[in-house]
N, C-alpha and C positions, 0 to 999 in steps of 0.2 A: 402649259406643260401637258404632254400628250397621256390621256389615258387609256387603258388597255380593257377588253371584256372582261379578262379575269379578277383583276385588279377593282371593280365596281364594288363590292364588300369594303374595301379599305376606302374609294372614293365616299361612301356613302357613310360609313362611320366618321371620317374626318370632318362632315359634311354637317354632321351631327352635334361633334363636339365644339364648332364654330356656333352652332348655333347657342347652344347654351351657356359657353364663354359671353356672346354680342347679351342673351337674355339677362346673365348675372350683372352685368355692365350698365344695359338698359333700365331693368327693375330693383337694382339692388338689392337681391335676393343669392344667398351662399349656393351655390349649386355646386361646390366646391369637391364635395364626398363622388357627385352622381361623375363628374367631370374626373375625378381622378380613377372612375373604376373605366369607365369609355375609354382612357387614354393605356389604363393597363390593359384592357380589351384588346387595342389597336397593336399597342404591342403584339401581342401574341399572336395575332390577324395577319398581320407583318412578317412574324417570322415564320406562322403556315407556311402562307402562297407564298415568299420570295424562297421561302428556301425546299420548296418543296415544285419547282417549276418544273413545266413540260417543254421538250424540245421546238414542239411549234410556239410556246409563248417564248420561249428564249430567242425566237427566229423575229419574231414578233418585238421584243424590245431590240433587237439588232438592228433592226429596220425603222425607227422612230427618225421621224427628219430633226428632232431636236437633241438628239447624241451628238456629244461631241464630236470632231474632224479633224483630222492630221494635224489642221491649223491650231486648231485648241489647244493640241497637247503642245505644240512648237509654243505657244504663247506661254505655258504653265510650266515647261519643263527646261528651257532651254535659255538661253540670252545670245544678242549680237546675233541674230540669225540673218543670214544672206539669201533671199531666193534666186536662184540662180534658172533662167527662161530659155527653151529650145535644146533641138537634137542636134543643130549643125546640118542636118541633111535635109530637111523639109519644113520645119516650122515648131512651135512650142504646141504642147496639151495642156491646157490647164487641166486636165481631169487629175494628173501628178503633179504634184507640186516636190521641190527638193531645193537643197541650198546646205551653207555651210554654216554652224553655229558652234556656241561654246554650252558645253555640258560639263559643271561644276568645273571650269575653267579652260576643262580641254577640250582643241575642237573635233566637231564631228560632223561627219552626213550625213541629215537626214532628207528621207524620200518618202512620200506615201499617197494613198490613192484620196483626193478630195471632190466631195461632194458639195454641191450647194445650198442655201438654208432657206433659198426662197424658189418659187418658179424662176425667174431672172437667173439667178447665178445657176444655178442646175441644168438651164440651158447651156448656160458659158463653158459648165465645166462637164456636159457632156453627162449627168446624171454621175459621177466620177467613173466612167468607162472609157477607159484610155483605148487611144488609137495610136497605131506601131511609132510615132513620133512619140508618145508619152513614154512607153520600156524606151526608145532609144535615148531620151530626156535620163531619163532613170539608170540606165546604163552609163555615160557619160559623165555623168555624177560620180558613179560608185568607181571607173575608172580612175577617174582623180582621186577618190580618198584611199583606193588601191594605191598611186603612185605617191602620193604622200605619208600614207601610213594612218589616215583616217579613218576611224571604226566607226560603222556603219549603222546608222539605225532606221529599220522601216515599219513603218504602219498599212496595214491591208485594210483597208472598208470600197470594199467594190462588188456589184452584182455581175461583172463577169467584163472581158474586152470588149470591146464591142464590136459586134457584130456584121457591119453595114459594109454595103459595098465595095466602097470608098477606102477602109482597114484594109480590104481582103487585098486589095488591090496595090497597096503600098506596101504588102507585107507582112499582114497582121501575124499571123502564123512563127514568121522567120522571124520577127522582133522577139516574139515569145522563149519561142527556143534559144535563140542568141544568150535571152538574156536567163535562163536555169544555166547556159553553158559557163559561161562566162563567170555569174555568179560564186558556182561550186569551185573555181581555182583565186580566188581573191583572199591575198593573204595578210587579210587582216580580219578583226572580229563582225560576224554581222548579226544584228538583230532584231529579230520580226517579230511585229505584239499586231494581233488579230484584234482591231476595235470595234469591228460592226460587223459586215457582212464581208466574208471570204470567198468570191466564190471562182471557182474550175483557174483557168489559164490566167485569168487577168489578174489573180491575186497570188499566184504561183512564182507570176516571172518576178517579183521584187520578192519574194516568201524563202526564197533558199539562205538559212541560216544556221549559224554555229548552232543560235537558240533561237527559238522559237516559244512565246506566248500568245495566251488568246484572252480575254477578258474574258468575265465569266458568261454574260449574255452574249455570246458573237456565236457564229459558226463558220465550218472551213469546210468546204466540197467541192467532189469537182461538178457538180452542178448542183442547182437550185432545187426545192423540195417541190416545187411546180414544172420544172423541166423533168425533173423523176418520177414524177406521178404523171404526166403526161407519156412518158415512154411505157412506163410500165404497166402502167389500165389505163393511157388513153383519154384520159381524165387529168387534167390540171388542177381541180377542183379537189383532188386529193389529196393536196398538199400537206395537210396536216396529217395524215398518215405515213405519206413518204416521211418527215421528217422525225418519225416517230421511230422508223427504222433503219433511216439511213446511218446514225452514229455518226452527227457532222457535229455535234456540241460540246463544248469544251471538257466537261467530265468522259464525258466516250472518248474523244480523241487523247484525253491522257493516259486512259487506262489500255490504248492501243499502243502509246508509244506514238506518235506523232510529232505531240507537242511535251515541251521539257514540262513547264508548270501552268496553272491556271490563274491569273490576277484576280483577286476578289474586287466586284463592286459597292458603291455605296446602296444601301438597300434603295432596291425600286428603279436601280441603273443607273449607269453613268452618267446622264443627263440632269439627272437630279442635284449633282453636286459636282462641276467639273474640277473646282479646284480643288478637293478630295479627292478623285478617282486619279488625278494627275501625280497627287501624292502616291499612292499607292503602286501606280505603274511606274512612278521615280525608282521606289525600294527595288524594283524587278531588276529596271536596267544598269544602277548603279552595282547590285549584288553579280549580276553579270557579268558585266565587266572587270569587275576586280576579280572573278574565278578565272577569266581569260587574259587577263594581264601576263600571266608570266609564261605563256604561251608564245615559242616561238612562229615566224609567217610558215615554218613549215608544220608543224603540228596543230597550227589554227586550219591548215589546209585538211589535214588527216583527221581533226576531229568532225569538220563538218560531212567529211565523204563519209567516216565510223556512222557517223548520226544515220544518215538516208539508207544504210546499208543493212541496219539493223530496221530498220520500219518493212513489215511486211516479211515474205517467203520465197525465196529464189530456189532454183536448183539451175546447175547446170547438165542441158543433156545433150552430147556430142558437140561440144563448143557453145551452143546456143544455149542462154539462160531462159529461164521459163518463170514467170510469175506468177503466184497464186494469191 
């Protein structure tokens, strides 16, 4: 299990309490009083630093190669799931994965961006940075459960589309846009849960949703807190600054109106306990659903344009809108 620099206090006290648990064992001596104040100690140590986290450590557990993956939650949340491979136009991404499955009996599609858990697979699957066959894999998906009436569910953990030449050249750009277009008139429910990293286009084009959540450790931007600090001083190295002010973390993006609500973690992150964390994101999508259920395709249509319309500051001046 991956530990973190801030996190060393609670490593070092668990570290502690292990040791005098093996000592009581070994010498048969009650350490019993010393062992129950450590563990009330840990406690409290616990709920400091977890609930009192900085935007760079929250960037920082979103980024652990041992977080759960699209695939995890599909295993914990879903049954009969189908993965369904390729755009029809050029070839499959593994970097998205998507298929049809049954959620508490009914079916649905899901789609979302996967990463790999070893060097091997994160070659295969491209670091999960889809290339314009992965939106169009993703697209082709959400068409179907548009033509059937299947409500939609996606998962974002991607560090951006990816960028190489080979994209640009197939159409990275035009997959992207296609698929915000596309997305905002599909009249059925869709919903996007932010499990890791969000970040700029590559997590936008499957991200257009009725709702919208984000785990509590994830973030959502349109770029990285090392691509922001490298624009703005020039310095990549300042990443933990930029992230300090960018307001990409889940409590900032609620309080802007972004994201509908925040899914609480198991303390210490979703890694720590996937089939917990999968409970918890269950309550989100089932509570979701049943608020959109009685939602006609045309007002499922009107609630999600309401959503984007209200995020942010427009005016219009002489026909042309202006954003601030």
């Amino acid at each position: 299990m991956s530990e973190l620099s801030f996190e060393k206090p609670i490593v070092e006290l668990k570290e502690k309490i292990k040791e005098l648990k093996s000592f009581t064992q070994e010498k048969d001596i009650d350490l019993s009083a010393e062992i129950v104040k450590l563990e009330s100690r840990l406690e409290q140590l616990e709920t400091e630093i977890y609930g009192n986290l900085k935007p760079w450590e929250r960037v920082q557990i979103a980024r652990l190669g041992d977080r759960p993956t699209t695939l995890d939650y599909i295993d914990n949340l879903f049954t009969d799931f189908i993965e369904m491979h390729g755009d029809r136009l050029y070839g499959d991404d593994a970097a998205i994965v998507g298929g049809i499955a049954k959620y508490k009996g009914n079916p649905v599609t899901i789609i979302g961006h996967q990463r790999g858990k070893d060097t091997k697979e994160n070659i295969r699957r491209n670091f999960g940075m889809p290339h314009p066959e992965g939106f169009r894999k993703a697209l082709r998906l959400m068409k179907q459960a548009n033509k059937f009436g299947r409500p939609i569910i996606c998962f974002l953990d991607t560090k951006g589309a990816y960028p190489g030449m080979s994209a640009e050249e197939r159409g990275q750009s035009e997959a992207i846009a296609r698929n915000l277009l596309e997305m905002s008139g599909f009249a059925v429910p869709i919903i996007c849960v932010v499990i890791g990293e969000g970040a700029s286009g590559g997590a936008l084009a499957i991200g257009v949703g009725n709702r919208i959540y984000m785990l509590e450790n994830t973030w959502f931007s349109v770029i990285s807190p090392e691509g922001a600090a490298a624009l703005l001083w020039k310095d990549a190295g300042q990443a933990q600054r930029a992230a300090d002010t960018m307001k990409i973390t889940a409590p900032d993006l609620k309080e802007l109106g972004v994201i509908d609500d925040i899914i609480p973690e198991v303390r210490g992150g979703a890694h720590r306990d996937v089939k917990e964390q999968a409970k918890l994101i269950d309550n989100i999508i089932q509570k979701a659903l049943n608020e959109m259920s009685s939602l006609s395709p045309e007002e499922l249509v009107e609630d999600r344009h309401k959503k984007y319309k209200n995020i942010g500051q427009y005016t219009f001046v002489n026909d042309t809108i202006g954003i601030r």
